[in-house]
N, C-alpha and C positions, 0 to 999 in steps of 0.2 A: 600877275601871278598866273602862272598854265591851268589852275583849277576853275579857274573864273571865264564860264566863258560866255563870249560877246555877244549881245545881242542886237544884229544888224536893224535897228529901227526904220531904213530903206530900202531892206527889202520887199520886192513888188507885189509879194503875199500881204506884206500891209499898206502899204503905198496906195495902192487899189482902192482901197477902203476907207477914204476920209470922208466919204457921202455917208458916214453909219447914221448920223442923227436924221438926216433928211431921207433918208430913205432905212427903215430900221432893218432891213434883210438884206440889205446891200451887198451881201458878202456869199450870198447864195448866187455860185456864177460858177462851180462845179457839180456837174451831174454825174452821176453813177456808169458807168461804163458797161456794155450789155457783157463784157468778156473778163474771165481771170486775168487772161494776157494782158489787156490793155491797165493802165493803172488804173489803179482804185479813185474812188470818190474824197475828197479831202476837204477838211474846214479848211480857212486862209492859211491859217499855221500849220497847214501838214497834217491835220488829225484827222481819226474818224469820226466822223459824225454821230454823237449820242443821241438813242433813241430811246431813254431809260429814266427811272424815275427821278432822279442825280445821283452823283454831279454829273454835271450837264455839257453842251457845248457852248461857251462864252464866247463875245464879240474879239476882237483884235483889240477894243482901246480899251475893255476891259481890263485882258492881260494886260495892258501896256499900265496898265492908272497901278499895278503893283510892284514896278520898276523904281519905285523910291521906297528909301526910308526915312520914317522920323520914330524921334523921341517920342513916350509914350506923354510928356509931360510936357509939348512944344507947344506952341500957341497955336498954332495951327492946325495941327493934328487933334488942339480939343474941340477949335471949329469946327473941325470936319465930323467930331461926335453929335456935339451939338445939332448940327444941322442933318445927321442923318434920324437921329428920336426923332424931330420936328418934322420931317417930311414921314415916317413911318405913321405918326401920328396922324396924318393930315388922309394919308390911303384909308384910314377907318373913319373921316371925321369924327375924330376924338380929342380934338385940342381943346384944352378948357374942364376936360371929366374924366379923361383917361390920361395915364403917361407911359412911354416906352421906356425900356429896361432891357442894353442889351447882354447877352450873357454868352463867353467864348464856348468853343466847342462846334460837336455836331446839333443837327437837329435833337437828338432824342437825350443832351444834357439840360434842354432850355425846357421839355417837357417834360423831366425830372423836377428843375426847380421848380414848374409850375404848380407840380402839384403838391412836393415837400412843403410848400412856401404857404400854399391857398386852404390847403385840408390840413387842418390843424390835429396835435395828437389827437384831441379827445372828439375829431370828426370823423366823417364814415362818406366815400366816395360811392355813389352809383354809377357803374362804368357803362357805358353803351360800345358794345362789342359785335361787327361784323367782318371781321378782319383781323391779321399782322400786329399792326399797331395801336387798337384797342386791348388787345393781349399783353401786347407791350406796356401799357398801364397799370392794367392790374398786377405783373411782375413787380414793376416800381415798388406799389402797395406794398406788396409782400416783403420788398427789401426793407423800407421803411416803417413795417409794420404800423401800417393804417388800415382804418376797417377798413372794407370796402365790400361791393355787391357788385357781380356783374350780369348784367342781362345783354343776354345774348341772338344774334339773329344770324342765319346763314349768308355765306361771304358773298352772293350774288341778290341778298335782300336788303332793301334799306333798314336801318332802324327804325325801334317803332316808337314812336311818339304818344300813341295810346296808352302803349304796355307800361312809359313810364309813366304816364300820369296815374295811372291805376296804383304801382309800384310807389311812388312818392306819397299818396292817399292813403294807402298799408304801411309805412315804416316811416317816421318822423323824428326816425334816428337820421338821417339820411341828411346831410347836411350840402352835401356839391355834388353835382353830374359831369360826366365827362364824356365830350364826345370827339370825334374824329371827323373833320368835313368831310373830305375827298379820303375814300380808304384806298390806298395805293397798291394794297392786294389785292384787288380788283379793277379798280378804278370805276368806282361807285362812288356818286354825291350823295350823301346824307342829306336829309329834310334840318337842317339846320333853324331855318327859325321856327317850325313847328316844335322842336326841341326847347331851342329857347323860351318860347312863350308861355309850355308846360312848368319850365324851371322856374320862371318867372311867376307866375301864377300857385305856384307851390312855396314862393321864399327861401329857393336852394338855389345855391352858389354855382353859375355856366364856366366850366375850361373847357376851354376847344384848342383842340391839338386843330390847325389849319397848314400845315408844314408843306401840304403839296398845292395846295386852293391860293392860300393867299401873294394876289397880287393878280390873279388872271379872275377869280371869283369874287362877286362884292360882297361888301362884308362892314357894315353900316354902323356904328353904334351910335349913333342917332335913334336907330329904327329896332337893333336887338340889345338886349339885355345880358352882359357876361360880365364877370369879374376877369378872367384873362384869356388870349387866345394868343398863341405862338407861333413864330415860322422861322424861317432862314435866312440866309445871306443867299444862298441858291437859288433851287427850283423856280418859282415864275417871275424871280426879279433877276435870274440868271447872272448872279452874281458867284466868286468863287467859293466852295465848301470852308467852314469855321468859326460862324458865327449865329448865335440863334438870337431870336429878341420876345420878348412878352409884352403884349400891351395892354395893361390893364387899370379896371378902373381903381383910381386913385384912391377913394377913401376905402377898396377892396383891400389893397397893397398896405395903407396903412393899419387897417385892423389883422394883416399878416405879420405883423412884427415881434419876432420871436419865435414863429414857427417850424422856420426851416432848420433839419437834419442837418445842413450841411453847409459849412461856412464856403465854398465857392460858390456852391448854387444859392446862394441867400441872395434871393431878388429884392427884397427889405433891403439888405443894406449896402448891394450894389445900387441902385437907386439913390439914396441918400447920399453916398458918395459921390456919384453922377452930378446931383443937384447942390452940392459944397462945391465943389472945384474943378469939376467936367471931367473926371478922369477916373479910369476904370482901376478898380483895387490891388487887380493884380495886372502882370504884363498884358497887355491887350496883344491880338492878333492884327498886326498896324497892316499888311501888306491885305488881308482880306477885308478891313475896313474900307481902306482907300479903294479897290476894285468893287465894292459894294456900293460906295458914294458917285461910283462912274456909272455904274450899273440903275441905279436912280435915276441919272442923268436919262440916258435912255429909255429908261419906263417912262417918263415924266414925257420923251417928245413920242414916244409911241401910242403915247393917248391913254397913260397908266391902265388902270382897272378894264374901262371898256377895250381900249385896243391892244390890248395886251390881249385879254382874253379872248377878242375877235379873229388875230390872229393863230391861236391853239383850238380855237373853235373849227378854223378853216384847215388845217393841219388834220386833225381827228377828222374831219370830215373826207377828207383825200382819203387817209388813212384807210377806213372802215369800208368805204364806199369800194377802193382797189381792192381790200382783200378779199371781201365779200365777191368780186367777182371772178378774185382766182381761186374763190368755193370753200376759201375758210370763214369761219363760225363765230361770231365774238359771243363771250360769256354774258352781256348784258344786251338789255332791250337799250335804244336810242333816249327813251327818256331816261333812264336811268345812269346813262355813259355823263359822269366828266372829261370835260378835254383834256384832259393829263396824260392818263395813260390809258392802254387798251388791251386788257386781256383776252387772246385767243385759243380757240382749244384747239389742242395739239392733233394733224391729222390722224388720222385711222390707220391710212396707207403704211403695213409695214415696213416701208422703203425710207419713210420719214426718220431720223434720229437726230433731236435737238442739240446735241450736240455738236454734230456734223455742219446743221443747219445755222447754228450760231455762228462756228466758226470761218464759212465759208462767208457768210455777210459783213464777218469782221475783216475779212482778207477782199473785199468788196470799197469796204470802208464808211460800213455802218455798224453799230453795237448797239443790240434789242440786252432784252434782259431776262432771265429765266421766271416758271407761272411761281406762284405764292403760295397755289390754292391748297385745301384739303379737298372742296368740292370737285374735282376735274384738272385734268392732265394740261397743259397749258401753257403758255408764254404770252411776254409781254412786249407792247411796243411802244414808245412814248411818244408824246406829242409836242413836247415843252423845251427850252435853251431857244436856243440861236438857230431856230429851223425857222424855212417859212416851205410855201408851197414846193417848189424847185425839190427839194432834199427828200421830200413824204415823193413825190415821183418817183424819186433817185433809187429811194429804197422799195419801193413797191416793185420798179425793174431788178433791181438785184431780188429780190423774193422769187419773183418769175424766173428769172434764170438760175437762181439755186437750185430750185425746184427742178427745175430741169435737168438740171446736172446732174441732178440726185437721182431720179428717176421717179417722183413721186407725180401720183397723175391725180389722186384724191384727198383734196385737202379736210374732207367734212370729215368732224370727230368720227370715233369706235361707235359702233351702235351700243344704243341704250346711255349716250354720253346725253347730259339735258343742252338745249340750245336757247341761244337770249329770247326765243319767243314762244318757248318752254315743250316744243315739240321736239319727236326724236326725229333724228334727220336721216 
């Protein structure tokens, strides 16, 4: 059929790349070009290279592991479910007390079901809000009409752990907390088990939205206390966008039975279905499964949790360290920076125009992502997919020469703009 078209599995864009598991950035072997004329920077398959919060850039066998298909009902394909709970499970040592639940969609459907499912009507969520996506909660609430309280901190401050313990000691209406690990409107880590331990110590219910942290960030349930925490098929297991998953502790899940609003996102009895006959209630996303299950593969020889995250450690490190020396400003202090993403403020220099400056970096063959913030004028750069050192070079050259193009010679915010070490600059 002429609509179908072929996809050459020998060509030398992937051919190149069968060292991915033994070497897990094997595939960083284009650099950035100091010129427009010259060509652009390209992943294996011709793309540009993401530098955003997802989706991401993915490996070559990744794409390749969603070049079949199967029945949602095949023997195999329920293996291949089975076997991805069990290893998601195994990333939190939680086999034995918690179970995974996965649920189609983007990230922010799996953290609807989480909370329709966990805050029951006649409960009341305390949000912890310094960001985007803690806002994005309390909306939820409001759709659902659940109580909820939200305490709030500015997008460049961590939550506070204190405020809620005080907060939980005042209102014993308050039944579950909800936090946000890594806030990807910033890219700020939350004090997560100081949180936890508060939650704990009070006898209210831990969601943790972890959508951008987990899989580079540990995250123990041995050691912390939650009834569920969520993430993706993407961001740091850099697998394709369509799938979200919860893992939560079991006998949480089963005293949620009957709670959820919403017969797709009912993690109850998606779950229960799971656990009858391994197969998802409705159509499953079979092609983002299998490149999720390859994607595993690849965590698992990259050294999962630690080397995963050592890698995007050393990424954000390039990162900060080049901008900072072509005199831009990052929005947080270094203790406070996750290696996810990196928010900068936006120069001063009326020459600069982010737009301009986006586009020229795309026509380079890297793509940042625009700031988030209310506090400050800003973009962002990410740290996470299928980059390693090579690419954080790549693109820190194309910055230098945009800039140049552009004509911009000072990159430090507007005066009176605050900087990560809270002085004006």
């Amino acid at each position: 059929m002429s609509w179908i078209r072929k996809i050459d599995l020998t060509h030398p864009s992937l051919l190149r790349h069968k060292a991915l598991l033994t070497d897990p950035i094997a595939e960083n072997a284009v650099m950035t070009s100091p010129s427009r004329t010259a060509a652009p920077a390209a992943s294996p398959t011709g793309d540009p290279w993401l530098l955003t919060p997802g989706p991401l850039t993915t490996s070559p066998t990744v794409k390749q592991a969603m070049l079949h298909d199967y029945g949602s009902r095949d023997h195999d394909f329920i293996g291949v479910n089975r076997r991805l709970r069990e290893r998601l499970l195994a990333v939190v040592h939680g086999v034995g007390t918690h179970v995974c639940v996965p649920m189609q969609g983007s990230g922010t459907f799996v953290v609807e079901a989480m909370l329709g499912n966990f805050v029951p009507a006649d409960g009341k969520l305390l949000i912890l809000v310094n960001g985007a996506y803690g806002w994005r909660m309390a909306r939820i609430c409001e759709y659902y009409r659940r109580a909820h309280v939200v305490q709030e901190t500015p997008e460049d401050v961590p939550v506070d752990a204190a405020a809620l313990d005080r907060a939980l000691a005042a209102d014993t209406a308050i039944t579950h907390v909800a936090v946000v690990h890594c806030e990807t409107t910033s890219g700020i880590l939350n004090p997560l088990e100081a949180v936890a331990e508060v939650a704990a110590r009070h006898g209210r219910g831990l969601l943790i939205d972890a959508m951008s942290a987990f899989g580079a960030i540990a995250l123990d349930a041995r050691r912390l206390s939650f009834d569920a925490v969520v993430a993706s098929s993407n961001k740091c297991f850099e697998g394709s966008p369509g799938m979200g998953f919860c893992i939560a502790r079991q006998a949480a899940l089963e005293a949620a039975k009957g709670n959820s609003p919403s017969l797709s996102l009912d993690l109850h009895d998606q779950w229960r279905a799971m656990e009858a006959n391994g197969q998802w209630r409705f159509t499953p996303p079979t092609h983002c499964i299998l490149a999720f299950d390859r994607a595993l593969d690849e965590f698992e020889a990259e050294g999962g949790v630690a080397g995963r995250g050592a890698r995007y450690a050393e990424n954000c490190r390039i990162l900060v360290e080049g901008m900072r020396a072509l005199g831009f400003q990052t929005l947080l202090p270094d203790a406070l920076q996750a290696p996810i993403i990196v928010t900068f403020h936006t120069p001063g220099d009326p020459r600069f125009d982010f737009q301009v400056f986006y586009d020229r970096l795309r026509e380079r063959g890297f793509v940042i992502y625009p700031g988030k913030l209310t506090v400050a004028d800003s973009f962002r750069i990410g740290c996470i997919g299928r980059l390693g050192g090579e690419q954080m070079h790549g693109a820190l050259a194309a910055v230098r020469d945009t800039l140049h193009e552009m004509g911009v010679t000072r990159c430090a915010p507007a005066s009176g703009s605050s900087t990560a070490d809270g002085e004006k600059p």
